[in-house]
C-alpha positions, 0 to 999 in steps of 0.5 A: 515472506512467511511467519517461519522466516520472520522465527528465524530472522528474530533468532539472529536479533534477538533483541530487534524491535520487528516492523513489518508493513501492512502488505503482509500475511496475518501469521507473520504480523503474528510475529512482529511488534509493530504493524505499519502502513506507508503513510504512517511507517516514518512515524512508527520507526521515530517513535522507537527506542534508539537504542534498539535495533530494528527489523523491518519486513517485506519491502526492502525499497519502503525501508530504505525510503524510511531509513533515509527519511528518519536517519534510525540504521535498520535491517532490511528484509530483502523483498519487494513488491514486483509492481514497484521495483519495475519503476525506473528513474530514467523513466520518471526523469524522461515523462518529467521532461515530456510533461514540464507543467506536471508534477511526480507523485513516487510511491515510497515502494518504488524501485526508483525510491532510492535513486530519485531521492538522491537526484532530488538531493542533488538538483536533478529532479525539480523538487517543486514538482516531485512528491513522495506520497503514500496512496492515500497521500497521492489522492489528497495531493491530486485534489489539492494541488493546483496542477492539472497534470500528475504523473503517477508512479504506483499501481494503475488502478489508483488511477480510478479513484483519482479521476473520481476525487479530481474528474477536472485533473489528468493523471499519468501512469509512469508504467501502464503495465503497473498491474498487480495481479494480486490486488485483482483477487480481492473481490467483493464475493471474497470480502463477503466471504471472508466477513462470515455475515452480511448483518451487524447489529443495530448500533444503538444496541451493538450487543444485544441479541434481540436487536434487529439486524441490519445488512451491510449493503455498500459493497454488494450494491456495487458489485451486484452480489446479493448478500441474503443469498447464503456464500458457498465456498468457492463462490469466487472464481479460481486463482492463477497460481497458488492463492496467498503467494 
């Protein structure tokens, strides 16, 4: 979605309070009222007016989920994210029979959102074993639940930093070609580069000059890139594709 689109969207609903989600380019959060993530996105919307119209952008899937959950009417951009929209119910229905100690964990931007909701409301998901989380809501969950098995529908990856916080637990992915491609160009190279400088000033004195400088060292010890080493442009390797689309 670009910043012209949401221009032209606003031009129709005049009077619409904007919500875009967190996954969105910074000119177009340029022209939103309200920016939100999947964990917080129920509680933006219910703290609006009610009055009030809403337009809520990209991700047409997370608006529905919202939209059900907080009973407000919105208009929906219709986009999606293409790792999500490939979860199917018929999917998720079948790994929960092949797996009846497991329980769900569904992503909001899931295509399968809608779907499962409704087969939740009517008996035909177990609604002790499937839970709709956020990322960060599927990791907490992962470590507290007393279940050893979690199948998991999101992006792969996640995968990695729920065997880290739960190493004890096993986890499924619904679809093993979950992958983003987009998530994969953001590297510790291009953080760097993006941050401008590796320093930050000592915090006992954030704003003076003359303080002594310290390197911020958690990224580049994990992916061996040395930040005292000047970042050139084009340090990181091309894109497939047009980079930002």
């Amino acid at each position: 979605m670009t910043a012209e689109q949401v221009r032209r969207w606003k031009e129709k609903h005049p009077d619409a309070i904007v919500v875009a989600y967190i996954n969105t380019t910074a000119e177009v959060k340029a022209e939103v009222d309200y920016c939100c993530t999947s964990a917080n996105a129920v509680k933006v919307i219910q703290s609006l007016p009610p009055d009030r119209d809403i337009l809520f952008l990209p991700d047409m899937f997370l608006g529905l989920y919202v939209q059900r959950k907080t009973g407000r009417r919105m208009y929906l951009w219709p986009g999606e994210c293409h790792v999500h929209a490939g979860f199917r119910s018929e999917e998720v229905a079948e790994l929960l029979e092949r797996y009846p100690d497991a329980d769900l964990l569904l992503h909001p931007e899931c295509g399968c959102i809608s779907q499962c909701m409704l087969a939740l409301a009517e008996g035909e998901l177990p609604e002790d074993r499937t839970f709709v989380y956020s990322t960060s809501g599927m990791v907490r969950h992962a470590k507290e639940s007393p279940r050893k098995t979690h199948l998991v529908a999101t992006e792969v990856d996640i995968l990695h930093r729920m065997k880290k916080e739960a190493p004890q637990k096993r986890f499924i992915s619904v679809r093993e070609d979950a992958i983003c491609e987009y998530m994969k160009t953001i590297t510790c190279p291009r953080c760097i580069a993006a941050c401008g400088t590796w320093f930050t000033r000592s915090p006992s004195h954030p704003t003076s000059p003359s303080a002594p400088a310290k390197p911020l060292s958690g990224c580049w010890k994990s992916c061996d890139f040395n930040p005292l080493r000047p970042v050139a442009k084009g340090v990181s390797p091309p894109l497939k594709g047009k980079e930002g689309e």
